[in-house]
C-alpha positions in Angstrom: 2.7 25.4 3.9 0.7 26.8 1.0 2.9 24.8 -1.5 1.8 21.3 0.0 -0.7 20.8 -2.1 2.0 20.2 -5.2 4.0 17.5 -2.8 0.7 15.8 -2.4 -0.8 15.8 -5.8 2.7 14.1 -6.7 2.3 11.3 -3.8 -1.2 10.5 -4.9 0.1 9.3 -8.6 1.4 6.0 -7.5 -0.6 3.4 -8.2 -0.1 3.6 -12.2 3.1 1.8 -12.7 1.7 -0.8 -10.6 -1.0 -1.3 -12.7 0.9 -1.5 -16.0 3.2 -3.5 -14.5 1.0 -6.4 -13.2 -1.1 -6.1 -16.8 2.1 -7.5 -18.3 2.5 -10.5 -15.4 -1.4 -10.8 -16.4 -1.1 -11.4 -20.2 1.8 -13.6 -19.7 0.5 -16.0 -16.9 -2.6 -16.3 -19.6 0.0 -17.3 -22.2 1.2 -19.8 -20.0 -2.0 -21.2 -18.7 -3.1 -21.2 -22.4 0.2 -22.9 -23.6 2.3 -24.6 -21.0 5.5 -25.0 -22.3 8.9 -24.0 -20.5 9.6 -21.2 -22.2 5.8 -19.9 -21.4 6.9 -20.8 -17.4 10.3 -18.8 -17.8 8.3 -15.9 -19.4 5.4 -15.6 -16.6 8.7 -15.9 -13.9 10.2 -12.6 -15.4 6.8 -10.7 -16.1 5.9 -11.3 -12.1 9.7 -9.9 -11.1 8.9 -7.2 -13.2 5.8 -6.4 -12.1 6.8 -6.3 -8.5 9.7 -3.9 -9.3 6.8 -1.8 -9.9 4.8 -2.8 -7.3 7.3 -2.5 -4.5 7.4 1.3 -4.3 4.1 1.9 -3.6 4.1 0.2 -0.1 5.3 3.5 0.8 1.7 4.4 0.3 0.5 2.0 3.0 -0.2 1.7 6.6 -2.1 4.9 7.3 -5.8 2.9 6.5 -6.3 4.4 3.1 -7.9 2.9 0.1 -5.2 0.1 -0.1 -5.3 -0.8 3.4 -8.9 0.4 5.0 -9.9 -1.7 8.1 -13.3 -2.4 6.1 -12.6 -3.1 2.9 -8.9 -2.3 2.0 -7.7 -5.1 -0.5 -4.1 -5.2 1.1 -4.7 -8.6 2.7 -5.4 -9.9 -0.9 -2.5 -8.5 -2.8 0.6 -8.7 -0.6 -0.2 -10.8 2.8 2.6 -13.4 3.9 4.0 -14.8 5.5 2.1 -18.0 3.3 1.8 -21.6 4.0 2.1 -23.3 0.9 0.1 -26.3 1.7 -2.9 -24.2 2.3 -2.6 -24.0 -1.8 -0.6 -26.8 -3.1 1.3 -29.9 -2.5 4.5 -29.1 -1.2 7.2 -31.9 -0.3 6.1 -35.2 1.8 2.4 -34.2 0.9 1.5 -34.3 -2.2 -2.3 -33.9 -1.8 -2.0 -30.8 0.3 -4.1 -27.6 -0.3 -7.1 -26.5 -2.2 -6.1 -27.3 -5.6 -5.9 -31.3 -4.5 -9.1 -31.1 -2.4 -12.0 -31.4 -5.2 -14.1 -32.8 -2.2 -14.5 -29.8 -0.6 -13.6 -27.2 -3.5 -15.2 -28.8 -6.5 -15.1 -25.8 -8.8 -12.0 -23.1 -7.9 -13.8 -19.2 -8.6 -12.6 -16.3 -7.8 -15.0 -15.9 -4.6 -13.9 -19.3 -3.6 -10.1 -17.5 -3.4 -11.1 -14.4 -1.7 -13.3 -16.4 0.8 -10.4 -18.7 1.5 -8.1 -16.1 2.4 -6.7 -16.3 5.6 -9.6 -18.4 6.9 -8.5 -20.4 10.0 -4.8 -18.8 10.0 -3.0 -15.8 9.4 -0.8 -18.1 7.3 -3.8 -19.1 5.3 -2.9 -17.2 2.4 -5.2 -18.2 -1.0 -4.7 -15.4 -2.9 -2.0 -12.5 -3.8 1.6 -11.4 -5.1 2.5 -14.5 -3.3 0.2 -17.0 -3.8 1.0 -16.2 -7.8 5.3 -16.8 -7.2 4.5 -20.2 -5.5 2.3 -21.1 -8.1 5.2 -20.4 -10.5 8.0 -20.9 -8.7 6.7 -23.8 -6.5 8.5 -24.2 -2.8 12.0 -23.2 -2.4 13.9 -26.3 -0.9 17.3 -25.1 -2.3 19.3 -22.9 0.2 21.0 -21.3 -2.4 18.4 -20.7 -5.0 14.6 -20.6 -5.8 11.8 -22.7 -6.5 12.0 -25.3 -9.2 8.5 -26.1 -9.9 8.3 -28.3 -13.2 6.0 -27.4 -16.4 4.3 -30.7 -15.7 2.3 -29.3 -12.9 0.4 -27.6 -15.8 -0.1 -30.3 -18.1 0.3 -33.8 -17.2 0.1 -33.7 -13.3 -2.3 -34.7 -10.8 -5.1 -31.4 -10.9 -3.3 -29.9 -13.8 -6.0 -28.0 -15.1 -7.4 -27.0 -12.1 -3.8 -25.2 -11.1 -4.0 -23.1 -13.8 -7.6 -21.7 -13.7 -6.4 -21.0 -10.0 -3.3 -19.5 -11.6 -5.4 -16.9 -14.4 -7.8 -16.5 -11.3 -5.4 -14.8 -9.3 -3.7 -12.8 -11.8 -7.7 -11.4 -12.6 -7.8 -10.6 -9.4 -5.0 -9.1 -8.1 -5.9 -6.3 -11.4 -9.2 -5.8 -9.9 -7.9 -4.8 -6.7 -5.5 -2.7 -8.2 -7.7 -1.0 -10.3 -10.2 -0.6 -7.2 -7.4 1.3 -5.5 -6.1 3.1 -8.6 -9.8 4.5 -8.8 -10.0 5.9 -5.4 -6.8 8.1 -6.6 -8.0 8.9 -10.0 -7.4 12.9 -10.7 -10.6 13.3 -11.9 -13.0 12.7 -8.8 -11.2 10.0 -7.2 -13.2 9.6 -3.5 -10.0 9.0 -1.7 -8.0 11.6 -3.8 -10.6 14.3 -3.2 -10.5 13.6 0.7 -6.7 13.8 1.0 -6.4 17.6 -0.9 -8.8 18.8 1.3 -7.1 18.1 4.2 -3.4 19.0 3.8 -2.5 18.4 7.5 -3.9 15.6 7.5 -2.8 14.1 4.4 1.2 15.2 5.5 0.5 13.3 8.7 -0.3 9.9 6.8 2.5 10.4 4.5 5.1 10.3 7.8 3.1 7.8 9.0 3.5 5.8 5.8 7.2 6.0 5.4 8.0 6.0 9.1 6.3 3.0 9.2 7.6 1.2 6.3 11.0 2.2 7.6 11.1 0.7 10.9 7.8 -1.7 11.6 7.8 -3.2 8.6 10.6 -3.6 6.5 13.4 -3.7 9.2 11.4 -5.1 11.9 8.7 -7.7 10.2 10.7 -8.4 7.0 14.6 -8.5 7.8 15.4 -8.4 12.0 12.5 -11.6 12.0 14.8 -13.3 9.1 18.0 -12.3 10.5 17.7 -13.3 14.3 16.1 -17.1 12.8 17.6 -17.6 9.6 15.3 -19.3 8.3 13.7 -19.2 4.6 10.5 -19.4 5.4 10.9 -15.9 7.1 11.7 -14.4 3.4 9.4 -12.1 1.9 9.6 -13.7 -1.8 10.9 -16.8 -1.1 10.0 -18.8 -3.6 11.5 -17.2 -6.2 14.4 -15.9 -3.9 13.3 -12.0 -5.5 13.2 -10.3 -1.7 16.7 -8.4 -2.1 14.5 -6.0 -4.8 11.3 -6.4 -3.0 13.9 -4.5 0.4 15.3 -2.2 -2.5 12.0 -1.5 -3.8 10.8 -0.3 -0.7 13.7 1.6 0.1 13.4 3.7 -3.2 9.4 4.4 -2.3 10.5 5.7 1.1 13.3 8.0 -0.3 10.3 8.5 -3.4 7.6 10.0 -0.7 10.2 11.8 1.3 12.0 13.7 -1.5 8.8 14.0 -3.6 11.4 12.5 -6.2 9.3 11.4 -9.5 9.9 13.1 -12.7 6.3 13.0 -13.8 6.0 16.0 -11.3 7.1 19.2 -10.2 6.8 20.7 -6.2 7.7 20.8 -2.8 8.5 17.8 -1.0 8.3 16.9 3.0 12.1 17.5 3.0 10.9 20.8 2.0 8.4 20.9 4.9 11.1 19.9 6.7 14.2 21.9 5.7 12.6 24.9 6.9 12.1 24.2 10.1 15.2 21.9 10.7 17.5 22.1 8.0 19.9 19.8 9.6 17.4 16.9 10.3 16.5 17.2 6.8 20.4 16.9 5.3 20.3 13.9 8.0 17.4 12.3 6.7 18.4 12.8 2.9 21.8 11.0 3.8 20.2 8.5 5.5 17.8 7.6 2.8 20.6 7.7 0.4 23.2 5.1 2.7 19.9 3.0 2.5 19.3 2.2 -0.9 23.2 1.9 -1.7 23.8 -0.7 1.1 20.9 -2.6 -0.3 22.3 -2.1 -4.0 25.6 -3.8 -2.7 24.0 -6.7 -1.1 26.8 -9.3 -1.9 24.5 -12.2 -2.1 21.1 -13.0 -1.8 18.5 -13.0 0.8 18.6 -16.5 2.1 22.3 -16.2 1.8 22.6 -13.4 3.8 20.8 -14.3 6.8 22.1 -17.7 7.0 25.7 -16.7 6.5 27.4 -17.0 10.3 27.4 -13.8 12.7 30.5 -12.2 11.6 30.4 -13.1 8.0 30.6 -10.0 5.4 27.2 -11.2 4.2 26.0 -11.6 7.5 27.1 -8.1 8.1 26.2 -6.0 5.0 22.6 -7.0 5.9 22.9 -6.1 9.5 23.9 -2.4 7.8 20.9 -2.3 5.8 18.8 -3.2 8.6 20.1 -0.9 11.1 20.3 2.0 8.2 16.7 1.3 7.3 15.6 1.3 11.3 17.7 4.7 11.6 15.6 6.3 9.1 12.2 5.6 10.3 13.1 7.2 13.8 14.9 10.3 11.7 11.0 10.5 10.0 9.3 10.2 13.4 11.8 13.0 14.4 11.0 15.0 11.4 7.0 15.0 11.8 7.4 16.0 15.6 9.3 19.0 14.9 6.5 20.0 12.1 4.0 19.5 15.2 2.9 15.9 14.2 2.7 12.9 15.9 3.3 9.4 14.8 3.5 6.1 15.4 6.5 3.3 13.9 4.5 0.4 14.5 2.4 -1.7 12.2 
C-alpha cells in the first residue's frame, strides 16, 4: 500500500491530451467559421474526431463527483451531455425554423452565457452546448441509416441565420476549452486543489478510481450507451450520431478503463490497482486483465458501424459481435466491483 501514491500520481495526468486535442478542433472550427468553404467543413469534421479520440479516455476519470463531474459546479453537463435534441439548436427536417439559432425573437444576440444558461433548461434533452452540440453543428442530423450527417457549407454562408450559426459554432468551441482547462487546473501538479486532496487521501482516492471504471464499465457504457441502442435500435439512441463516430467513442472508453486499471501510460512509471489487486487475489486480477483485453479487441473488430450494428436482425454477425462487446464490457465492471470488495472497498455500478 505504500506504493499507491505512484499509481495515483499517474491517474491524475489525464486531462492533457484532452486539452491539446480539442485546441486543434478549436483552431480549425475558427478557420471554418472565418472561411467557409468545404474543404474548411471537411477539416473541422476530422479535427473534432480527433479530438475526441483524445477525449474519450478520460471518462474513465468520471463518475466519482470530482472536478469534472462535482454536483455543484462540475462542467460535465456542458462538455459531454446527450442524449441531444437537435431542434433545441437548429432546424432539423420538416422544421426548418426550429431551435435557438432561428429564434432571434427570443435570443437576439447568441453569447456564451446565453449557451450555458440554455443548457438543459426545460429537458434533459435540452442540450445547447458540448462535444455534441459542436458534431451537429458540423455534421447536421443524421437521416442516412447507413452513414452520417450531411450538413451543406451553405448553412455557413448563404442560409437563413448563417452568421449567427457560426458565432454559435466558435462559441462552443471557446467554451468547451474553458471547461477543460477549469478541470485541467484542479489536477495541475503544482498545487492543483483537487490533485492535492486526492494524494492525501490514498484510500480514498483508490476507492473513486474503482468507482470510476466500475462505473464506466457497466452503468454507463454497456448499460446507458449500447444495451439502450441495442434492445431499440434506433439512432437516436447513438452516442455520436451525427457523425456516426460512436464505435471509437465505445473503444475510447474501453482503452481508459483498461488505462486506470493497469496504470498503463508510458509517461509514467508505478504500481497499478491490478497491482493492489494481484496481491490479494492474483487470480481476479489475471481475470480482470483478460477481460479488459477481450474488451478492447471485440470493439477493434466491430464489423460495421454503430447504427449498423444495432439495427442488423437478432442473429446477424453484426447484431452479434456487439452483443459480445456489451456483455464483455458489463463482465468487467462486476470483475472491478469484485476486485475493490476483496481490497475492503465498497462500490456502486450505477450512474
Amino acid at each position: 500500500a505504500r506504493d499507491t501514491p505512484a499509481a495515483l500520481a499517474r491517474y491524475v495526468a489525464h486531462f492533457d491530451p484532452s486539452f491539446t486535442g480539442v485546441t486543434g478542433s478549436q483552431d480549425s472550427i475558427d478557420a471554418f467559421v472565418s472561411d467557409p468553404t468545404e474543404q474548411a467543413l471537411t477539416e473541422a469534421k476530422d479535427q473534432w474526431i480527433l479530438a475526441r479520440a483524445a477525449y474519450s479516455p478520460t471518462e474513465a476519470f468520471r463518475l466519482y463527483d470530482g472536478p469534472i463531474d462535482n454536483p455543484d459546479n462540475g462542467p460535465e453537463g456542458r462538455i459531454n451531455a446527450w442524449p441531444l435534441d437537435e431542434a433545441y439548436i437548429d432546424y432539423v427536417d420538416g422544421d426548418p425554423t426550429a431551435g435557438i439559432i432561428n429564434n432571434p425573437a427570443d435570443f437576439p444576440e447568441i453569447t456564451t452565457d446565453v449557451l450555458v444558461a440554455s443548457n438543459e433548461t426545460g429537458g434533459e434533452t435540452n442540450i445547447s452546448t458540448g462535444w455534441h452540440a459542436i458534431e451537429f453543428l458540423l455534421w447536421g442530423q443524421d437521416l442516412d441509416p447507413t452513414g452520417p450527417g450531411a450538413r451543406p457549407v451553405t448553412d455557413y454562408t448563404t442560409a437563413d441565420n448563417s452568421e449567427g450559426r457560426g458565432q454559435y459554432l466558435t462559441l462552443l468551441a471557446q467554451l468547451l476549452i474553458d471547461d477543460l482547462v477549469s478541470v485541467n487546473e484542479q489536477w495541475a501538479v503544482d498545487g492543483g486543489a483537487y490533485r492535492t486532496k486526492w494524494l492525501a487521501d490514498p484510500v480514498a482516492s483508490i476507492q473513486r478510481m474503482f468507482r470510476g471504471i466500475g462505473a464506466l464499465s457497466s452503468g454507463e457504457l454497456a448499460g446507458e450507451r449500447m444495451a439502450v441502442a441495442f434492445e431499440t435500435k434506433d439512432q437516436e439512441d447513438e452516442h455520436s450520431c451525427f457523425s456516426d463516430n460512436t464505435n471509437a467513442d465505445i473503444l475510447g472508453n474501453a482503452l481508459g478503463i483498461r488505462m486506470v486499471y493497469l496504470a498503463d501510460n508510458p509517461a509514467v512509471s508505478g504500481p497499478s490497482l491490478s497491482t493492489l489487486v494481484a496481491a490479494v487475489d492474483p487470480e481476479l486480477d489475471a481475470q480482470i486483465t483478460a477481460k479488459l483485453d477481450e474488451s478492447v479487441r471485440l470493439v477493434v473488430e466491430f464489423p460495421a458501424t454503430f447504427e449498423t450494428m444495432i439495427q442488423a436482425p437478432n442473429g446477424d454477425p453484426a447484431n452479434e459481435a456487439f452483443l459480445a462487446a456489451l456483455e464483455s464490457i458489463e463482465d468487467q465492471g462486476d470483475l472491478i466491483a469484485a476486485a475493490a470488495d476483496a481490497l475492503g472497498i465498497t462500490i456502486s455500478l450505477d450512474v
